[in-house]
C-alpha positions as CSV (number, residue, x, y, z in Angstrom):
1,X,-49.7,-24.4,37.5
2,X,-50.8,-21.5,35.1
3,X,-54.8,-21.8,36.5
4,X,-56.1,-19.3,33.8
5,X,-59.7,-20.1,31.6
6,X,-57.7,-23.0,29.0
7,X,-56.4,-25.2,31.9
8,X,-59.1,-24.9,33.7
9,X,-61.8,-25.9,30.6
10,X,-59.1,-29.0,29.6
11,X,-59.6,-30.1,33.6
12,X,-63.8,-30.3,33.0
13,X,-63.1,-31.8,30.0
14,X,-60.7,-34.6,31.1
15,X,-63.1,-35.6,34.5
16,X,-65.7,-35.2,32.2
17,X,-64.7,-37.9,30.2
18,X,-62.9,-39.7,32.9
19,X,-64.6,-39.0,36.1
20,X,-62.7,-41.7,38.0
21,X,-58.9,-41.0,37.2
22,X,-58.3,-44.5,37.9
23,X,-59.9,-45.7,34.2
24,X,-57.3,-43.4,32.2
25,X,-54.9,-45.9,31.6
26,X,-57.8,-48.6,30.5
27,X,-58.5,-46.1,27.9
28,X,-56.6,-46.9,24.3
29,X,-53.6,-45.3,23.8
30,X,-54.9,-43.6,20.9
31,X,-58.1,-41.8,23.2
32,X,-55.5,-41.1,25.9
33,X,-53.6,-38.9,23.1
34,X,-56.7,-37.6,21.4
35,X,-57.1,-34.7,24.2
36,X,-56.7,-31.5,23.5
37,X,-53.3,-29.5,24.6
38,X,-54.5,-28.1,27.6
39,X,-56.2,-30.8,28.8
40,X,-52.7,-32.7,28.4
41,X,-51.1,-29.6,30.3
42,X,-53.7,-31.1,33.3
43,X,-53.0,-34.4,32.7
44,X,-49.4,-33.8,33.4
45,X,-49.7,-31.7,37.0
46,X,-52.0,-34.9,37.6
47,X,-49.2,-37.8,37.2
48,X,-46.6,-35.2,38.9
49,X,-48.5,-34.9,41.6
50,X,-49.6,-38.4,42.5
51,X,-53.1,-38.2,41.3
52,X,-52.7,-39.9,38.0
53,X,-50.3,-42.9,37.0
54,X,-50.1,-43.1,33.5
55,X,-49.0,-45.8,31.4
56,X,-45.5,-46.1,29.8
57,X,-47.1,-46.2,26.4
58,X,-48.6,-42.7,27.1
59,X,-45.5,-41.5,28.4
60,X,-43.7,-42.5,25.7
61,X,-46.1,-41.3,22.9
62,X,-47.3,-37.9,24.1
63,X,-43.6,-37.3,25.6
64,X,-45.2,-34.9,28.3
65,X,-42.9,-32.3,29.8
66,X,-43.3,-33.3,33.0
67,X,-40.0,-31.8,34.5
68,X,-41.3,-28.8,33.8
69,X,-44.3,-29.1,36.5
70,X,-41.9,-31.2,38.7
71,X,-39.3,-28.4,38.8
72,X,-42.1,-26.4,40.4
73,X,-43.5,-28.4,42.5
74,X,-40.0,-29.6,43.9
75,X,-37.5,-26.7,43.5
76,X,-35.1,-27.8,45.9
77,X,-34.8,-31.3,43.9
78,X,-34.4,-29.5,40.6
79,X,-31.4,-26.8,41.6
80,X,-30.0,-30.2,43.4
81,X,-30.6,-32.3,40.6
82,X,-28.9,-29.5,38.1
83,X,-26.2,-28.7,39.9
84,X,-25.3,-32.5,40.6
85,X,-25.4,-33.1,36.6
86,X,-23.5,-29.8,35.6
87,X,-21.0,-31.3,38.3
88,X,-20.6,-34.3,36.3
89,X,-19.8,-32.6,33.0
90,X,-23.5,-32.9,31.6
91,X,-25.3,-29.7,29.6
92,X,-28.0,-28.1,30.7
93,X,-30.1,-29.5,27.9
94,X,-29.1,-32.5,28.8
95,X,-29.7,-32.3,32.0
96,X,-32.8,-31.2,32.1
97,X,-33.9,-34.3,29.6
98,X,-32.9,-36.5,33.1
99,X,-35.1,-34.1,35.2
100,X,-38.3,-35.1,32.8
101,X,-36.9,-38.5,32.7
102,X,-37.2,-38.7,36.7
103,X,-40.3,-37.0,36.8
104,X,-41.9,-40.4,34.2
105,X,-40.6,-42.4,36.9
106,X,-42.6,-40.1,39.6
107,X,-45.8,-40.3,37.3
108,X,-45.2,-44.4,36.3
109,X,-45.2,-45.4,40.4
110,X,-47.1,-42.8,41.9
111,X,-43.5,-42.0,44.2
112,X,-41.7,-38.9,45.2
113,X,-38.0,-39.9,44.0
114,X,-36.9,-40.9,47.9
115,X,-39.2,-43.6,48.3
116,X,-38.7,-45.2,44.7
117,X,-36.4,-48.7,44.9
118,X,-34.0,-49.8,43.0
119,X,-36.5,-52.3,41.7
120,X,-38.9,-49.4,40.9
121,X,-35.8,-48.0,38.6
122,X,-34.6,-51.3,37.0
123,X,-38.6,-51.4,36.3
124,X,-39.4,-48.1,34.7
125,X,-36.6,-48.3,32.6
126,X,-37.8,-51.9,31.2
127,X,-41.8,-50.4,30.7
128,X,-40.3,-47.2,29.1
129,X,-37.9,-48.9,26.6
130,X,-40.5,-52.4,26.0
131,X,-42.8,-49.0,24.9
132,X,-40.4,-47.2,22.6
133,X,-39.8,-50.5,20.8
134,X,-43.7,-51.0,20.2
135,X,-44.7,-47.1,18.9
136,X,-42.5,-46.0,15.8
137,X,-40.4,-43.9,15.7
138,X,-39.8,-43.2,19.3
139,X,-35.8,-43.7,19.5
140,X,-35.3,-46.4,21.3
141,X,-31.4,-46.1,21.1
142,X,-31.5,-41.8,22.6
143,X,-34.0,-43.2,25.1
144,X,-31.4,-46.1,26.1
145,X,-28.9,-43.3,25.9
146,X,-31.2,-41.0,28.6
147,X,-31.9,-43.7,30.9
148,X,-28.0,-44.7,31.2
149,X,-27.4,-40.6,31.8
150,X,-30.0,-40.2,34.2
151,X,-28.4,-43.6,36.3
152,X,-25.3,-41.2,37.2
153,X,-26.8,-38.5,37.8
154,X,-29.4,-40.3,40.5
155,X,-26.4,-42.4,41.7
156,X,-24.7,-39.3,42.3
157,X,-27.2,-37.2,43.7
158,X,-28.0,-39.7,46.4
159,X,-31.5,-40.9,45.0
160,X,-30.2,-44.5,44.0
161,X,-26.7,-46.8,45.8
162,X,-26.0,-48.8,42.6
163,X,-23.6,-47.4,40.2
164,X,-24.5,-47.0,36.4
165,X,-23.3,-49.8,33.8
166,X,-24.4,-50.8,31.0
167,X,-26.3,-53.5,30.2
168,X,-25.5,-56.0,27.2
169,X,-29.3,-57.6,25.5
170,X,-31.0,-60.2,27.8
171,X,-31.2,-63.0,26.9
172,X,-32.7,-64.6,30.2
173,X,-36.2,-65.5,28.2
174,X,-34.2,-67.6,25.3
175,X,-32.3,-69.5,28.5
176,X,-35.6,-70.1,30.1
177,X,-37.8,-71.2,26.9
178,X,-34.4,-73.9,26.0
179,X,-34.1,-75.3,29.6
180,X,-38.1,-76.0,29.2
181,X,-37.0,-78.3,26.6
182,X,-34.7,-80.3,29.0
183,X,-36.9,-83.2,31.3
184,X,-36.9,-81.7,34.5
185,X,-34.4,-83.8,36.7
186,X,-32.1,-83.5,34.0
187,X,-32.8,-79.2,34.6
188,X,-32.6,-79.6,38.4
189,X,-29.3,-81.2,39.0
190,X,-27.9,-78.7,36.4
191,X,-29.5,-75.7,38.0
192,X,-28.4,-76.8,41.6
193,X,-25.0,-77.4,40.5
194,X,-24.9,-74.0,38.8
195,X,-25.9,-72.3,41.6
196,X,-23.6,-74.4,44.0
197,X,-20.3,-72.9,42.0
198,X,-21.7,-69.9,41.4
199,X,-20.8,-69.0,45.4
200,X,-17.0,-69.8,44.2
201,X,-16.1,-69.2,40.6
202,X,-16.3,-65.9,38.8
203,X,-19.9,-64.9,36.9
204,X,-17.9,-65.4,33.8
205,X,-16.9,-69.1,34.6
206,X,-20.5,-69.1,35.9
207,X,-21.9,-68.5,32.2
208,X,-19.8,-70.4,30.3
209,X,-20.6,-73.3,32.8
210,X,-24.2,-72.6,31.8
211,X,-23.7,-72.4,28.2
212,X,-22.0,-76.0,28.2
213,X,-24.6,-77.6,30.7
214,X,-27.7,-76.0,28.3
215,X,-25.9,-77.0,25.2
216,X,-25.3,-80.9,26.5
217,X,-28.3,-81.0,27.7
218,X,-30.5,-79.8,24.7
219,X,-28.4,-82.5,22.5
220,X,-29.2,-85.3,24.5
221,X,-33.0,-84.6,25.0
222,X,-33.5,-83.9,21.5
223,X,-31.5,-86.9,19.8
224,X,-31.4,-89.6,23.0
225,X,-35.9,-89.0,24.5
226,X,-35.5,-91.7,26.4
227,X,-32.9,-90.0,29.1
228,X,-34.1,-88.2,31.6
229,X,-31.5,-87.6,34.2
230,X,-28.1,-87.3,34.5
231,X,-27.4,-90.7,36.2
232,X,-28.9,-91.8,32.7
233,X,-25.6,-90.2,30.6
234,X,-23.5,-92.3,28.8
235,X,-20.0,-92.0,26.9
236,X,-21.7,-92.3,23.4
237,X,-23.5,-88.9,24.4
238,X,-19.9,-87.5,25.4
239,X,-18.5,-88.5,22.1
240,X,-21.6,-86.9,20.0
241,X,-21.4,-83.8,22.1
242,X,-17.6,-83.6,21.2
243,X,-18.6,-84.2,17.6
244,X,-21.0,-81.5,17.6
245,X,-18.8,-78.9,19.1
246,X,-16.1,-79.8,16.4
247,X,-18.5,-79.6,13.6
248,X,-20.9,-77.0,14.5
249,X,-19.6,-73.6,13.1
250,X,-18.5,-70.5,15.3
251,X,-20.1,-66.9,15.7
252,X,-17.6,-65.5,13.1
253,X,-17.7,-68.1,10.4
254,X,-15.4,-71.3,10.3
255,X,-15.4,-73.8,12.5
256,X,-14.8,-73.5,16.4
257,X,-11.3,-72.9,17.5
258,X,-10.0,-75.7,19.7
259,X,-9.5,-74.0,22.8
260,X,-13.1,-73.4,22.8
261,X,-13.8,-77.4,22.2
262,X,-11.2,-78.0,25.1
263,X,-13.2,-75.3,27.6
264,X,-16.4,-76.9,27.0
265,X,-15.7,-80.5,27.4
266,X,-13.3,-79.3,30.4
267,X,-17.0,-77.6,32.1
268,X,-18.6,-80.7,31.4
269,X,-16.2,-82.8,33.3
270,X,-16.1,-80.6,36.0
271,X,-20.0,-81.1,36.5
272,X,-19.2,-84.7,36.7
273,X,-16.6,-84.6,38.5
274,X,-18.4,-82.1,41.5
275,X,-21.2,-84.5,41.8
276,X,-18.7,-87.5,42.5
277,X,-17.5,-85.1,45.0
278,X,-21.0,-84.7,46.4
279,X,-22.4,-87.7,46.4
280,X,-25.2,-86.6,44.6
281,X,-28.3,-89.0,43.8
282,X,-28.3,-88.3,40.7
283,X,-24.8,-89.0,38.4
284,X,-23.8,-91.1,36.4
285,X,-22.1,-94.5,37.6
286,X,-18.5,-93.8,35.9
287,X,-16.7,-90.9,34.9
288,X,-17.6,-90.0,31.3
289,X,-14.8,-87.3,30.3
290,X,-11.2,-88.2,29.6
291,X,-7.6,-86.4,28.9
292,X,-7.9,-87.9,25.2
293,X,-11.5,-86.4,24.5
294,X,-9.3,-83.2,24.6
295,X,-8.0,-81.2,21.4
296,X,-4.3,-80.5,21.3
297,X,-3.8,-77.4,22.9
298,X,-1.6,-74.6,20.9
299,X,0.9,-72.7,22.6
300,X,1.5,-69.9,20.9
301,X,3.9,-67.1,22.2
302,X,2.6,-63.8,23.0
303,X,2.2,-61.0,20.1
304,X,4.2,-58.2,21.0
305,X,5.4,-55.3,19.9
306,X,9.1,-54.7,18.8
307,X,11.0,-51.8,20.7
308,X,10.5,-49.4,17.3
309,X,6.9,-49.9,17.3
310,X,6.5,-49.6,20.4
311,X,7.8,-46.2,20.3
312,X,5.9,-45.2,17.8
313,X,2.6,-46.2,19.1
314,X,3.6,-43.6,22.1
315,X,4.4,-41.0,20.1
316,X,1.0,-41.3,18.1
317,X,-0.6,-41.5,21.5
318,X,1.0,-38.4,23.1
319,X,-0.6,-36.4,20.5
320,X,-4.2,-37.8,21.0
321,X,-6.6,-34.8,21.9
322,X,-8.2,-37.3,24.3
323,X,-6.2,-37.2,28.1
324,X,-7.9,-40.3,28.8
325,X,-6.5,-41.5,25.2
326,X,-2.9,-40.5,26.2
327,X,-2.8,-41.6,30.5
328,X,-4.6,-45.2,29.2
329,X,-1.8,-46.3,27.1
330,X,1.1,-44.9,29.0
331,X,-0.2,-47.2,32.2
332,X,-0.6,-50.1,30.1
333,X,2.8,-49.6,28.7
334,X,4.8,-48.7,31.5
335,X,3.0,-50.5,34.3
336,X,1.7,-53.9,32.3
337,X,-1.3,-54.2,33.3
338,X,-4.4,-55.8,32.2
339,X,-7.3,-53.7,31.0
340,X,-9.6,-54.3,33.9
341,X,-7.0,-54.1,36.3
342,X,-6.7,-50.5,35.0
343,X,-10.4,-49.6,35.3
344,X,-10.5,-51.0,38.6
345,X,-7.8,-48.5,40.0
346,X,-9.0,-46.4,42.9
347,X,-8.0,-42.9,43.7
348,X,-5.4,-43.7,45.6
349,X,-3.9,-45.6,44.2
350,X,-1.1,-43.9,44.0
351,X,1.2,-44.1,46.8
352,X,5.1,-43.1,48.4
353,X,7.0,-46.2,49.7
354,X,10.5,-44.2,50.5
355,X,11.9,-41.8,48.3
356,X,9.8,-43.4,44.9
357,X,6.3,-43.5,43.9
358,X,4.1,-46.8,43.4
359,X,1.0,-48.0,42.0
360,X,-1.3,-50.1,43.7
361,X,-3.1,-52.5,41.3
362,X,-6.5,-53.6,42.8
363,X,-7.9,-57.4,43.2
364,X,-7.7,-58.6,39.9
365,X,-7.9,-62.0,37.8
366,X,-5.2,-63.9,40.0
367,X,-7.1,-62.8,43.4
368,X,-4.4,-60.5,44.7
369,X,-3.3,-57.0,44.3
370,X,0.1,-56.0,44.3
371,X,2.4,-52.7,43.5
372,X,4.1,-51.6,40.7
373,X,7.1,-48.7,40.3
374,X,5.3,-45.9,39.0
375,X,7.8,-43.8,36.2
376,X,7.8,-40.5,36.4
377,X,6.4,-39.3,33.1
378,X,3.3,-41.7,34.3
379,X,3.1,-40.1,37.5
380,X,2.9,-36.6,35.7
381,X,-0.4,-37.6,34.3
382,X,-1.9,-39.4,37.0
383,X,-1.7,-36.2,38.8
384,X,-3.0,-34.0,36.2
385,X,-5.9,-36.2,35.6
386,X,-6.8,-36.3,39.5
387,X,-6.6,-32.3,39.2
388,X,-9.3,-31.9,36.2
389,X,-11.4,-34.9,38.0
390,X,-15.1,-33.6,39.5
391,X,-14.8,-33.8,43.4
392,X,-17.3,-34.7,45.5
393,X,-18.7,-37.8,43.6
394,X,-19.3,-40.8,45.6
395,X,-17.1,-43.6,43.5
396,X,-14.0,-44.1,44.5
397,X,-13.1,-45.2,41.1
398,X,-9.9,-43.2,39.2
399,X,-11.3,-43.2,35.9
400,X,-15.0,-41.8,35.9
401,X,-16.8,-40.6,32.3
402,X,-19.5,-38.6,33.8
403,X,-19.7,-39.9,36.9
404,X,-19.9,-43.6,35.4
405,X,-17.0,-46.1,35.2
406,X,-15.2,-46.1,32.1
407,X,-16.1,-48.6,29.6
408,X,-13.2,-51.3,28.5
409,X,-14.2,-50.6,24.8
410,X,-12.9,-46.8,25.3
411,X,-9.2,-48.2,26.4
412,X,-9.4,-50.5,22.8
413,X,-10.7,-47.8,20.7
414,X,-7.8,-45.3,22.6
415,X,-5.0,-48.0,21.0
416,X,-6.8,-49.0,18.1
417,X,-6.6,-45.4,16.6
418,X,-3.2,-44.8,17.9
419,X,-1.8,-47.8,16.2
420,X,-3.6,-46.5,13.1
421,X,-1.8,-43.1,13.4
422,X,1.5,-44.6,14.3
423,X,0.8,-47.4,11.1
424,X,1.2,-50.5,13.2
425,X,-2.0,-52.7,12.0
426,X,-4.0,-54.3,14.4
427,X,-2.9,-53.9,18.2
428,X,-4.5,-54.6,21.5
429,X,-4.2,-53.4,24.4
430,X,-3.2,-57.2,26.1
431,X,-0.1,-56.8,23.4
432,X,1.1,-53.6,25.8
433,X,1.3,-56.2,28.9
434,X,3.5,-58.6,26.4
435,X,5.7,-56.2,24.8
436,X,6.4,-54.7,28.2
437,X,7.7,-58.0,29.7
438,X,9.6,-59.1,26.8
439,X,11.3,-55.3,27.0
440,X,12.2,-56.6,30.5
441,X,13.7,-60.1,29.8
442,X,15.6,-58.8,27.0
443,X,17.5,-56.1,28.9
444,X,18.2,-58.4,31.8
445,X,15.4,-58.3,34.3
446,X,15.0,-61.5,35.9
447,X,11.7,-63.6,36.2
448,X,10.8,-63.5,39.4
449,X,10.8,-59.4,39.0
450,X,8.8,-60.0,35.8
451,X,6.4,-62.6,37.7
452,X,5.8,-59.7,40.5
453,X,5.6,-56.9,38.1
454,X,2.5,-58.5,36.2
455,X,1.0,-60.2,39.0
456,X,1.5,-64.2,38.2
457,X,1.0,-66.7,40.3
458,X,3.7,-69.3,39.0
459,X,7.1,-68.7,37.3
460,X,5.6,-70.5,34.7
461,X,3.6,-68.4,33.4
462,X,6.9,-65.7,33.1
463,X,8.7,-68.4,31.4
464,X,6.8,-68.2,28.0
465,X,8.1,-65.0,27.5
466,X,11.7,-66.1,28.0
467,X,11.1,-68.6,24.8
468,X,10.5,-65.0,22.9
469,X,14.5,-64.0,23.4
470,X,16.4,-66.8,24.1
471,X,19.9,-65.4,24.9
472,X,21.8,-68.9,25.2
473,X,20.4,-70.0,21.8
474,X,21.3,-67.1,20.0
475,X,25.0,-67.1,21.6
476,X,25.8,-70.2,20.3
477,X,24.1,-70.1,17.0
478,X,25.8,-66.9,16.3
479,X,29.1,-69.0,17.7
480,X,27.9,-71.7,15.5
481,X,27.9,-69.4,12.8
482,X,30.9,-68.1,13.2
483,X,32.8,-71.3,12.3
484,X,30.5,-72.4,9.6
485,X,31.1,-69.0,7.3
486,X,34.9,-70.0,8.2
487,X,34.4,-73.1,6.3
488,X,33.3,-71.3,3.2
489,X,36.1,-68.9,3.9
490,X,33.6,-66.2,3.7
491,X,35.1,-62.5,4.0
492,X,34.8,-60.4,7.5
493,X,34.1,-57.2,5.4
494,X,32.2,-56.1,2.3
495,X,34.7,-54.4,0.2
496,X,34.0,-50.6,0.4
497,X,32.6,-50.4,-3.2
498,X,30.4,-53.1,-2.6
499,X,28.8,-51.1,0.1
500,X,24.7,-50.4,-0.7
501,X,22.8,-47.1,0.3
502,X,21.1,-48.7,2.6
503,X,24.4,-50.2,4.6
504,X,26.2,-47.2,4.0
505,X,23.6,-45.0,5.8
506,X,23.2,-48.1,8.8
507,X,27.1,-47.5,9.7
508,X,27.2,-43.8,9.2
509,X,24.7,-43.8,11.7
510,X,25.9,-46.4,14.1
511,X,29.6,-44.7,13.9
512,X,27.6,-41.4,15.1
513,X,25.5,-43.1,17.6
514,X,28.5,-44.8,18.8
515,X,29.7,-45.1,23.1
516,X,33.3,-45.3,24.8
517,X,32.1,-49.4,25.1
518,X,29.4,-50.5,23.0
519,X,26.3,-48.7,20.9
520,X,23.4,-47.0,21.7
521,X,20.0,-48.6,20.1
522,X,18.0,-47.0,21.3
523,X,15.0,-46.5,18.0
524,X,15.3,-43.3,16.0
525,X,11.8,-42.2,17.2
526,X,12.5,-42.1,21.4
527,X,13.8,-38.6,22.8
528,X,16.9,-39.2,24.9
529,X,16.9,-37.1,27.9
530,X,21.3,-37.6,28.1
531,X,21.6,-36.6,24.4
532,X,23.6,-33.5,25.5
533,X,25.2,-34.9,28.6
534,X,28.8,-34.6,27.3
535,X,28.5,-31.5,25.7
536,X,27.3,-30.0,29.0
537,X,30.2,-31.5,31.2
538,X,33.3,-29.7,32.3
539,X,35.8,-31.7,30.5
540,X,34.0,-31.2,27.4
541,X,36.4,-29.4,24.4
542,X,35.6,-28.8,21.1
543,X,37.3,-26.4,18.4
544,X,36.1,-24.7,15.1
545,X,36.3,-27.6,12.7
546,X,32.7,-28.9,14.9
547,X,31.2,-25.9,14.3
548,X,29.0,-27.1,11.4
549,X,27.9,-30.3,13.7
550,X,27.2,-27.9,17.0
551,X,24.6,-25.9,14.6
552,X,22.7,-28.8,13.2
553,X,22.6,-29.9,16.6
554,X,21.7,-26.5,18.1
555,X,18.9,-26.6,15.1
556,X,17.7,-29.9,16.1
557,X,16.8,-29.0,19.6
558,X,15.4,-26.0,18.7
559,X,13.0,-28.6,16.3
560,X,12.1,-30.3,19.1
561,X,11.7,-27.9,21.4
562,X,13.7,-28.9,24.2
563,X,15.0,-25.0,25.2
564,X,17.6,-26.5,27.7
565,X,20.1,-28.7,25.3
566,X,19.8,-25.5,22.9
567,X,20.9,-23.4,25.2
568,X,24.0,-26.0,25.8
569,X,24.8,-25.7,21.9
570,X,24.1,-21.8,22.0
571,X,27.0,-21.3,24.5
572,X,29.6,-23.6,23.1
573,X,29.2,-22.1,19.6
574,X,29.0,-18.8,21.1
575,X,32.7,-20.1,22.9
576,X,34.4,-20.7,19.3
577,X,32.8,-17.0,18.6
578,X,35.0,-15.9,21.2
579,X,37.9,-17.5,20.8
580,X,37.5,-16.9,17.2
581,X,37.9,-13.2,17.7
């Protein structure tokens, strides 16, 4: 520290005021900030240093520059510390807002960063953000957005083993005040059974297990006083709770949908059903949930997208900006997987079975992994992405923002505004899974491939999408057809005057898109890598008359840039030049 005659006068005046450093914090906030700047400048070297632990509200209010003083007294932690964040794609200014960051966290536990717990971090980040939400206008959201920065960067740099994520609003003090309104055996069987599944079922199944139990429970104790336990439950408390979930209105307006009904009362019966299993002392003396309690189920069939939308939403997403953007929704559209199958891939992932490349798709909902066929194209970008990613980090994970995993709500906002551009509506990124399996049933790909492909468990969850294209019913209602129009003695063909624009330009352009056995269909917006196939083989002849075609042709690959089929078009009409002459 700069010793000269200011620092040294705001040092008598601090222990002058506050002989024993201890008693600063017991000081109001507004006395701790009523120092003068110097004395502040002391005040700082202090809490660095381990002589002075200030309170978060001080911290928060004075917003001390305490990396400054850290940086000096630790130089090697600050050129590490630098260097780690500039690795992971953060500015200097930025940066060096972590450093001061850390150095709160120094001066809130009296710790050098080694010996500070992930308790001490989970901590300081609750004091510093519980004090930014009591003194105005402190920016609770940038300090929220600091914090989550400076998790990486730690994580990175060695100081911390948990990887950053970010945390949704706690709501563990509503839980707790609502389960104090539930009689306490009631609570404890609940809790115990909560706890029991949670060694088994996912957290998710865990919560909403929670939800339903808290729910029930709060029902019956306000409306029934007299139960206590769950031995106590009867079927009229079922039935209310049923009518209560069909009655009570949902987050969104309207009433709740029925698979939600059907997932509650299906919880609820497997708490009833688990302590049957267990024998437990306290349940009730019959099974209380039946198969009739249950709402119809639909059964809709998946939303998908058509093959002509489906090539438009790639061609809006190969000119994102964003590589993230454009590698997301070519693996969801080419490999069909789910979104969190996606962020969970690894690094390598990507591995060579033979002569072809294959994706390895981690542990996902169904419990297993499993490989895919990786296309080309995809295997382009996977590459090119693993080039531009920072080495020496220490996840494993493939897709990294800053050294933190990437958030789902970046792969929806990387399809939401490519539908927008490509004018599709509304599309998620499930629909990619959907429309890439009904791409495969239609051309002939058989279920089981289709059941391996997107990792089901059962053929039966492949055979919905078989109800989408159902190639026996359409042959014989277009066979059906047939013989009906007969009856009418309806005519094969339009007369040629008869013909609209909109037919006319439909034939003209299936005549020219027209093979030696069938028709191509493939949509007007795909790029055909064969489009010049014949024009480049051997047997190929053409004379003067095409010469008009071979230039719009020529022209049109020269629009789209692809140099070698213009080249093709370039030497036949250069042939007719020469046999011209």
């Amino acid at each position: 520290m700069n010793t000269d005659h200011k620092v040294r006068w705001g040092a008598r005046a601090l222990l002058a005021a506050v002989p024993d450093l201890a008693n600063f914090c017991r000081l109001p906030l507004e006395r701790q900030l009523a120092f003068n700047h110097e004395t502040h400048r002391f005040i700082s070297w202090l809490s660095v240093t381990g002589r002075l632990q200030p309170g978060a509200d001080y911290l928060v209010a004075r917003r001390p520059r305490l990396g400054i003083v850290l940086a000096r007294t630790a130089p090697e932690l600050h050129l590490r510390f630098m260097e780690t964040a500039r690795t992971l794609g953060f500015r200097d200014t930025v940066a060096m807002t972590q450093f001061n960051l850390l150095a709160h966290f120094i001066a809130l536990f009296g710790k050098q960063p080694e010996h500070l717990q992930q308790d001490d971090w989970d901590e300081g980040r609750r004091l510093l953000l519980e004090a930014a939400r009591r003194i105005p206008n402190r920016g609770v959201k940038a300090l929220s957005t600091a914090l989550f920065n400076l998790e990486a960067t730690l994580f990175h740099c060695e100081l911390t083993d948990r990887l950053p994520r970010r945390r949704s609003p706690d709501h563990a003090d509503m839980r707790a005040q609502e389960w104090a309104r539930v009689p306490v055996g009631m609570a404890n069987t609940m809790q115990h059974y909560l706890q029991q599944v949670a060694g088994t079922l996912r957290p998710g199944t865990v919560k909403n297990a929670e939800l339903t139990l808290r729910e029930f429970a709060l029902l019956v104790a306000a409306e029934d006083t007299a139960v206590i336990c769950v031995a106590e439950f009867k079927r009229r408390h079922v039935e209310r709770y049923r009518q209560w979930l069909l009655e009570r209105p949902a987050a969104r307006g309207g009433p709740l949908h029925r698979h939600t009904v059907r997932d509650r009362l299906s919880k609820l019966r497997s708490f009833f059903r688990r302590l049957d299993e267990w024998d437990a002392a306290d349940r009730p003396p019959r099974q209380l949930v039946f198969d009739s309690d249950f709402p119809i189920a639909d059964e809709p069939l998946p939303r998908f997208l058509d093959d002509a939308a489906a090539a438009k939403l790639l061609a809006a997403a190969r000119q994102d900006p964003d590589p993230f953007a454009r590698l997301a929704i070519e693996i969801l559209a080419r490999t069909g997987m789910r979104r969190s199958e996606m962020l969970g891939l690894t690094t390598d992932a990507v591995v060579q079975i033979g002569s072809a490349y294959w994706l390895r798709v981690p542990v996902g909902k169904m419990h297993t992994d499993r490989y895919v066929p990786l296309h080309p194209q995809l295997k382009t970008l996977l590459d090119d992405w693993l080039l531009h990613r920072p080495e020496g980090l220490r996840s494993n994970l493939l897709f990294t923002d800053h050294g933190r995993p990437v958030n789902a709500s970046r792969i929806e906002a990387a399809v939401r505004k490519a539908a927008e551009r490509a004018g599709l509506g509304r599309v998620t990124p499930h629909q990619l899974r959907h429309t890439l399996a009904t791409q495969a049933i239609n051309r002939g790909m058989s279920l089981e491939a289709i059941a391996a492909m997107l990792g089901h468990r059962s053929l039966s969850m492949t055979r919905i999408y078989a109800r989408i294209a159902d190639r026996t019913v359409a042959d014989e209602y277009f066979a059906v057809s047939e013989k009906v129009e007969a009856l009418y003695d309806a005519p094969r063909q339009l007369p040629a005057d008869a013909e609209g624009t909109e037919m006319a330009k439909l034939r003209r352009e299936m005549h020219r898109r027209m093979l030696g056995n069938g028709y191509c269909a493939r949509p007007v917006e795909m790029d055909c890598h064969f489009e010049s196939i014949c024009e480049s083989c051997t047997f190929f002849v053409t004379t003067i008359e095409f010469r008009p075609t071979l230039e719009r042709q020529r022209d049109d690959a020269a629009a789209k840039g692809q140099v070698a089929r213009e080249q093709i078009f370039d030497g036949l009409l250069s042939r007719l030049d020469g046999q011209a002459g």
